[in-house]
C-alpha positions in Angstrom: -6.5 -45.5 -67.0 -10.3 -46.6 -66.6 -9.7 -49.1 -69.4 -7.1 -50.8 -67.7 -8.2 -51.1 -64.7 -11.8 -52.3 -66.1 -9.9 -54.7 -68.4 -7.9 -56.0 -65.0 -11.2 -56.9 -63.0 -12.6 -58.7 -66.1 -9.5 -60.8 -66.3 -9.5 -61.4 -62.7 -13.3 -62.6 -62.9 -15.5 -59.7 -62.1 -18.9 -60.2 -64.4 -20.0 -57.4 -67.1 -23.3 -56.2 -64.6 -20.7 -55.7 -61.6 -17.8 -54.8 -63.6 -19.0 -50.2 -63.6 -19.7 -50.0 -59.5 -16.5 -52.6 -59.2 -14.2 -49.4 -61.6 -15.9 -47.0 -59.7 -15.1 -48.2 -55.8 -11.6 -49.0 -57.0 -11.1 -46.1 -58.9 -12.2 -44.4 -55.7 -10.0 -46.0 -53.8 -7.3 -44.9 -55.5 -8.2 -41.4 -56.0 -8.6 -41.6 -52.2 -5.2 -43.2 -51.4 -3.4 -40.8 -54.0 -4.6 -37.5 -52.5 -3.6 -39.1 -48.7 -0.3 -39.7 -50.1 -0.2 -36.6 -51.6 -1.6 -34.3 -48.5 1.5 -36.5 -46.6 4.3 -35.7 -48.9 3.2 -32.4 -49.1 3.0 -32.1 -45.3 5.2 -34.1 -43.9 8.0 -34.2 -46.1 7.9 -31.0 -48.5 6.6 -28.4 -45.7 9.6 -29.9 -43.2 12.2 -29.2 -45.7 10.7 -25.4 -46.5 10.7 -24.8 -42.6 14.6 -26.0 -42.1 15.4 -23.6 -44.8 13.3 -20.5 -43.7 14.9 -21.3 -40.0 18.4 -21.4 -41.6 17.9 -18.2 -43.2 19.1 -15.3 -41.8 16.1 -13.3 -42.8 13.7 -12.4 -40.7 10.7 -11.4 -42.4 10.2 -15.2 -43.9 9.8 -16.6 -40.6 6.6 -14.7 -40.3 5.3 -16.5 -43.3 5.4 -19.6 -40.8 4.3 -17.5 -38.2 1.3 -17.4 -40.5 1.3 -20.4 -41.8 1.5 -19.4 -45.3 3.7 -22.7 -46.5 1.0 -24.9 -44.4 -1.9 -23.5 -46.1 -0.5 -23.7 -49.6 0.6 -27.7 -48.6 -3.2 -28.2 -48.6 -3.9 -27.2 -51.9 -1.7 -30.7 -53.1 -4.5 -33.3 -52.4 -7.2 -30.9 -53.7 -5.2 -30.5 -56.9 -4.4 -33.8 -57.2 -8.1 -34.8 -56.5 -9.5 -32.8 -59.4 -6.3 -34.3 -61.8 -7.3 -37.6 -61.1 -11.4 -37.3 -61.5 -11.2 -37.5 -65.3 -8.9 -40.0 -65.7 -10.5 -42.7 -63.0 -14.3 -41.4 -63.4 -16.8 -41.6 -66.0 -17.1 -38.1 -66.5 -21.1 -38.1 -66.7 -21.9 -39.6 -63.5 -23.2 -37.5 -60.7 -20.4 -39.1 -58.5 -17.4 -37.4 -60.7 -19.4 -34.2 -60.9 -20.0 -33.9 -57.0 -16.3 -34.9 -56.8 -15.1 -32.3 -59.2 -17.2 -29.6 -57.3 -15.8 -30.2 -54.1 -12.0 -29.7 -55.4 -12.6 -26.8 -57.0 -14.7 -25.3 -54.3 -11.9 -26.4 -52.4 -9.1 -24.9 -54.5 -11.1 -21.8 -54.2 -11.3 -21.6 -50.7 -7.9 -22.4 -50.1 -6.4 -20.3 -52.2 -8.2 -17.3 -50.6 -7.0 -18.7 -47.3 -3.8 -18.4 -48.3 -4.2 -15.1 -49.8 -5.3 -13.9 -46.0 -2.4 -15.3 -44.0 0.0 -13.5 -47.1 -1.9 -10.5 -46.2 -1.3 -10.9 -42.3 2.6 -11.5 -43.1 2.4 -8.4 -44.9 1.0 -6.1 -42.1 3.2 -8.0 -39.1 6.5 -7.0 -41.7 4.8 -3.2 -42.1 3.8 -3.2 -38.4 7.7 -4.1 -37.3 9.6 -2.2 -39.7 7.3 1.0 -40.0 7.8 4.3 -38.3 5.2 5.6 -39.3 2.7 3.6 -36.6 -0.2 7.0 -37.6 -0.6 4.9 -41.3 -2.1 1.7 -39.9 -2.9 -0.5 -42.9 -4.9 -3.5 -41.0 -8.1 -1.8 -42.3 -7.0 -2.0 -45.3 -5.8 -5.9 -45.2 -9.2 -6.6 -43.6 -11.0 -4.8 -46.5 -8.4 -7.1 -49.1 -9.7 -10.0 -47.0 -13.1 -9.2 -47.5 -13.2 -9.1 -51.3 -10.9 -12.4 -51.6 -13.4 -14.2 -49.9 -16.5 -12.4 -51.5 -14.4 -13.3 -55.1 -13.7 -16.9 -53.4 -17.7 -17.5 -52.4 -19.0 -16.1 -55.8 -16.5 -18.7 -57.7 -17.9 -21.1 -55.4 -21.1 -20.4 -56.2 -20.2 -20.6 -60.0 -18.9 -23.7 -59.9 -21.5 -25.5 -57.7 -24.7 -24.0 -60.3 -22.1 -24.8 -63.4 -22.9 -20.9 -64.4 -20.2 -18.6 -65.5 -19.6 -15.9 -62.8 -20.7 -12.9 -64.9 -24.2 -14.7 -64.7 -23.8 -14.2 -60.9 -22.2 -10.7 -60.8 -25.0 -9.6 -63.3 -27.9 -10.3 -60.6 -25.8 -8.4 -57.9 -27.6 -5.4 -59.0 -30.5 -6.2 -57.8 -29.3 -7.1 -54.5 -27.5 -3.3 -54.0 -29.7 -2.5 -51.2 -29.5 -5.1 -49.4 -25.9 -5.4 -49.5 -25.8 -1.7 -48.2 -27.9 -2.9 -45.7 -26.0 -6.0 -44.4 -22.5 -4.0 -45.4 -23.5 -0.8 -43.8 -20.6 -1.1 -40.7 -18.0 -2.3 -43.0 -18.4 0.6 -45.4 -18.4 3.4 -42.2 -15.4 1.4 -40.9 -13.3 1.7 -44.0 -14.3 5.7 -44.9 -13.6 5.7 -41.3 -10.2 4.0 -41.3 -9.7 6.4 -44.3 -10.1 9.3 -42.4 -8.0 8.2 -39.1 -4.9 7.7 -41.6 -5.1 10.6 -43.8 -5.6 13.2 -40.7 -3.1 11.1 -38.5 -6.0 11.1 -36.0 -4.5 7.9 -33.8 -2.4 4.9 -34.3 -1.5 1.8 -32.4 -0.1 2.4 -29.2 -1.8 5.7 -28.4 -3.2 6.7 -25.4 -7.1 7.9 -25.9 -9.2 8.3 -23.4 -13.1 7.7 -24.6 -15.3 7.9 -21.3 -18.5 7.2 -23.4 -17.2 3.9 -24.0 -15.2 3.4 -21.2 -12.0 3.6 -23.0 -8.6 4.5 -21.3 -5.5 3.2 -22.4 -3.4 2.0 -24.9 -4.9 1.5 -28.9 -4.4 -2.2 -29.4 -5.3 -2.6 -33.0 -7.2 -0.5 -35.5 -9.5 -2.4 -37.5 -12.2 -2.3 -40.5 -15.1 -2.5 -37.9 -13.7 -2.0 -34.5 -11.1 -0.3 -32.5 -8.9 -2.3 -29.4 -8.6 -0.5 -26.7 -6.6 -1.6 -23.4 -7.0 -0.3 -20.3 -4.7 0.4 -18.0 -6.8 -2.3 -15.8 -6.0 -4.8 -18.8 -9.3 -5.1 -19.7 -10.1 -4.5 -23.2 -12.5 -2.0 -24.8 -14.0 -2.3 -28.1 -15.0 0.8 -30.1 -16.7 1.3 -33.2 -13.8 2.6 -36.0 -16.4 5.2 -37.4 -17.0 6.4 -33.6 -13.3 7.8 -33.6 -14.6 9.9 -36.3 -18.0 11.0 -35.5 -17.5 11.8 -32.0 -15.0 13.3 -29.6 -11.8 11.3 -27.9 -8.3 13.1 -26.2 -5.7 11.2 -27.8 -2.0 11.7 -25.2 0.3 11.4 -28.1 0.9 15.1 -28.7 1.6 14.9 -25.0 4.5 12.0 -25.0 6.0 13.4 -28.4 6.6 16.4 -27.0 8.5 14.8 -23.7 6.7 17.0 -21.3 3.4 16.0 -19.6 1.4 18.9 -17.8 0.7 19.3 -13.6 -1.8 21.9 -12.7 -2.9 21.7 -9.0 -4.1 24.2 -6.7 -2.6 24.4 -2.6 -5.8 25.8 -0.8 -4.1 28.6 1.4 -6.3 29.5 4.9 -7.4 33.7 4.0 -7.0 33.8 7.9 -3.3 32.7 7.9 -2.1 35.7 5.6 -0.5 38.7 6.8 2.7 41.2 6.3 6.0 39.8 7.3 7.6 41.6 10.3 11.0 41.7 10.9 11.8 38.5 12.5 9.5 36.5 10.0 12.1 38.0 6.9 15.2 37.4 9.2 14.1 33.5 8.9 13.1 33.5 5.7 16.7 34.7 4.5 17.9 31.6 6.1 15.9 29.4 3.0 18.9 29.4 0.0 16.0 29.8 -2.6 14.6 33.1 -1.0 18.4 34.8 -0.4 18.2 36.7 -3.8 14.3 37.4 -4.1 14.2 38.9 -0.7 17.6 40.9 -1.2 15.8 42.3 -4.1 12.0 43.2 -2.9 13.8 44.5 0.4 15.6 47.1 -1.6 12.5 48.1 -4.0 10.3 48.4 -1.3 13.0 50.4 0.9 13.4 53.0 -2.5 9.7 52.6 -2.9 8.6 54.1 0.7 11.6 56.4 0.6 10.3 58.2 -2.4 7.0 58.1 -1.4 8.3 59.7 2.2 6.4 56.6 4.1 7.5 55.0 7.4 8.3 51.1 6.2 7.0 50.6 10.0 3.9 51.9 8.9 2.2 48.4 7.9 -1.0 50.4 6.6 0.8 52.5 4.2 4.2 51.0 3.7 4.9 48.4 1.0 5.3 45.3 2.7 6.2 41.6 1.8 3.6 39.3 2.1 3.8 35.3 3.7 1.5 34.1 1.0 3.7 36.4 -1.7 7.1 34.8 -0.4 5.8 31.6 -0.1 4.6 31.8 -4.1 8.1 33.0 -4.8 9.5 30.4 -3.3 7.4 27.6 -5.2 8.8 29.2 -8.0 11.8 29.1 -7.4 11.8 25.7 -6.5 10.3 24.8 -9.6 12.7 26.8 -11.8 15.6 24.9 -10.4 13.8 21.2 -9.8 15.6 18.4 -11.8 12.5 17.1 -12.9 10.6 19.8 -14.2 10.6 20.3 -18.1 12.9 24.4 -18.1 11.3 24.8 -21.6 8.1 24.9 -21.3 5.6 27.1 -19.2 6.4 26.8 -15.7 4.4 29.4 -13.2 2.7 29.8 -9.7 -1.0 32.1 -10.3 -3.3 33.2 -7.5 -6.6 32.0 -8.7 -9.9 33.7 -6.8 -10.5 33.4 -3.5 -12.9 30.6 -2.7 -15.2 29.4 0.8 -12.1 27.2 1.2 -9.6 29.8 1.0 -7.0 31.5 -1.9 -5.9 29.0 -4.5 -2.1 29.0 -5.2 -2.4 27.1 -8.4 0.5 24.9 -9.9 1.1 25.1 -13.7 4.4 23.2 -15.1 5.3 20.1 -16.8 7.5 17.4 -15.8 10.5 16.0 -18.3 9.4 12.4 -17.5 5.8 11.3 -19.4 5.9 7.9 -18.0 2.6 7.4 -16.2 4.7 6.1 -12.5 7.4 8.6 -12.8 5.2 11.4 -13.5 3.1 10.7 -10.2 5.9 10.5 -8.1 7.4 13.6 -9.2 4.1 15.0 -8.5 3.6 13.5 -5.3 7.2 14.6 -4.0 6.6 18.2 -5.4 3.5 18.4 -3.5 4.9 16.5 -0.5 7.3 19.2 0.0 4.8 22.1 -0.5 2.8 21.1 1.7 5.5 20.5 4.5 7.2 24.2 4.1 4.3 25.6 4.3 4.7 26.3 7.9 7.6 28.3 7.7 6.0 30.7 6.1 3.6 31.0 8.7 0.4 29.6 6.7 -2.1 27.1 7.1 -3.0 24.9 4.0 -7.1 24.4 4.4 -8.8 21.6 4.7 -12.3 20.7 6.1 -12.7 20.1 9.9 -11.9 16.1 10.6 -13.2 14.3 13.8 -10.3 14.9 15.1 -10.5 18.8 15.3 -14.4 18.6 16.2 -13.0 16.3 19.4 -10.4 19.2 20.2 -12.7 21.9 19.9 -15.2 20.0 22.7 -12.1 19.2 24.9 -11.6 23.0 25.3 
């Protein structure tokens, strides 16, 4: 091909001392305008007819591969190929020229082919990511770690082929440079023992909920990768942890909570000491009234009657005599409300306690779980539980506490 192109300037008139720079600018011309055309058939003609037929398809795992662009990437490699086919053919092999020339495609080649190796590698873990149901077994460390040594593999080849040395002559120095890639690879190595560890002990997965207060982390796991763990919060902002951090130090992760379908309340109602005291007569006659109390009181009324009877005590007398409490009933009555509440999850524990009187008052403490986990749903229910509580209350003849307000200060002075 030289030759005839050499022997085509002569016969057009180019002189013997011009003739090698005249091959050499047209040759590069041509080399030039080859690999154009080639980089535009491959672009706008071959990678047009592969996306028609991937769209057509009623697959659906190919159209992540232009999601990726997998085919565009590949379409790049044409010119560069072409490039180094056509160095030998149009330029005198010895001249610096050819050499820098060939260096570049090959470097190129390199390069590309490892860029195409990562956006394989991404296709991979979107298809594992969609059709997984196993979401504990994330495998984006693992792709990033693949990533890593494509493009360590792509820069040493590099390296190779701008030095003209065989690879081995690099790799063979690497040993003296251990330490320092320790040093500079230090992260990257905790990330992926890291990463290890999180999948083989199931420790968290995309879309978990962790909550990491060192790190102000609380919300939803994002993405788990080599280095660094997404985290958004449920203000949408975006926390970024170390991955060996999930490992070396402590996190609550809420999945075991929204497997299991239940999701825990445990509040106290602060009940006013002051406002307790025995039900008389008339306080129990309107208590029967409430449908939830009809059985528990027609029950306690006769044990206590047998009770005292046995014992030969007066039920009038209120120092000796068994009597019903207002702040016992009332606890009944949470808990029977509970027990028969829509909302509340029947198979798991569900019970009132009395928790040691405090300067505020006697704690009637709320332990249950609700059947809905989802974050607004669960606060409502909450919200309407405690709503009610707080409201029948009255009935029952006690005061729920609460520190004195303006309000009672101004009362207490209008007196």
């Amino acid at each position: 091909m030289k030759e005839l192109i050499s022997a085509w300037l002569t016969e057009q008139g180019v002189t013997a001392a011009y003739l090698p720079m005249t091959t050499m600018t047209l040759n590069s011309i041509i080399i030039f305008i080859l690999c154009a055309l080639s980089y535009y058939f491959a672009k706008h003609q071959v990678l047009t007819v592969v996306h028609r037929l991937v769209i057509a398809s009623r697959n659906a795992w190919d159209d992540l591969l232009i999601e990726h662009k997998v085919f565009t990437r590949i379409s790049l490699l044409f010119p560069l190929i072409v490039l180094l086919f056509l160095i030998p053919h149009l330029l005198p092999q010895q001249s610096m020229f050819s050499y820098f020339l060939t260096v570049v495609a090959k470097v190129g080649i390199t390069f590309q082919v490892a860029r195409a190796i990562s956006a394989l590698l991404n296709t991979a873990n979107s298809l594992y990511d969609q059709s997984s149901s196993k979401r504990y077994l994330p495998i984006n460390a693992t792709i990033q770690l693949i990533k890593l040594v494509v493009y360590i593999v792509a820069s040493i080849l590099a390296i190779s082929f701008i030095l003209d040395k065989s690879p081995v002559y690099l790799l063979s120095g690497l040993g003296a440079l251990t330490a320092v890639l320790l040093l500079i690879f230090q992260d990257t190595i905790k990330g992926l023992v890291a990463s290890i560890q999180i999948s083989a002990n199931r420790m968290v997965a995309p879309g978990d909920w962790i909550e990491m207060p060192k790190y102000g982390a609380d919300g939803d796991v994002v993405e788990i990768g080599l280095n660094t763990v997404k985290v958004q919060n449920f203000d949408n902002t975006v926390t970024t942890i170390p991955t060996y951090a999930l490992v070396s130090e402590s996190f609550k992760n809420w999945r075991g909570m929204a497997l299991s379908g239940g999701r825990r309340i445990k509040r106290s109602i602060i009940v006013d000491v002051n406002s307790i005291h025995f039900c008389n007569k008339e306080e129990l006659a309107d208590l029967e009234q409430i449908a939830l109390l009809k059985d528990y009181l027609a029950i306690k009324k006769q044990e206590l009657e047998q009770s005292n009877k046995r014992n030969g005590i007066d039920e009038n007398d209120q120092r000796n005599a068994r009597n019903l409490t207002n702040v016992g009933t009332f606890r009944a009555y949470i808990d029977a409300y509970l027990h028969q509440h829509g909302k509340v999850h029947q198979q798991m524990t569900c019970m009132v306690r009395q928790l040691p009187a405090t300067p505020t008052g006697l704690p009637l403490e709320l332990y249950f779980f609700t059947n809905d986990t989802v974050w607004v749903n669960y606060e409502k229910i909450q919200a309407d539980i405690f709503d009610h509580l707080f409201a029948i209350a009255q009935h029952f003849n006690l005061r729920v506490f609460q520190e004195p307000s303006g309000y009672d200060w101004q009362a207490i002075r209008s007196v």
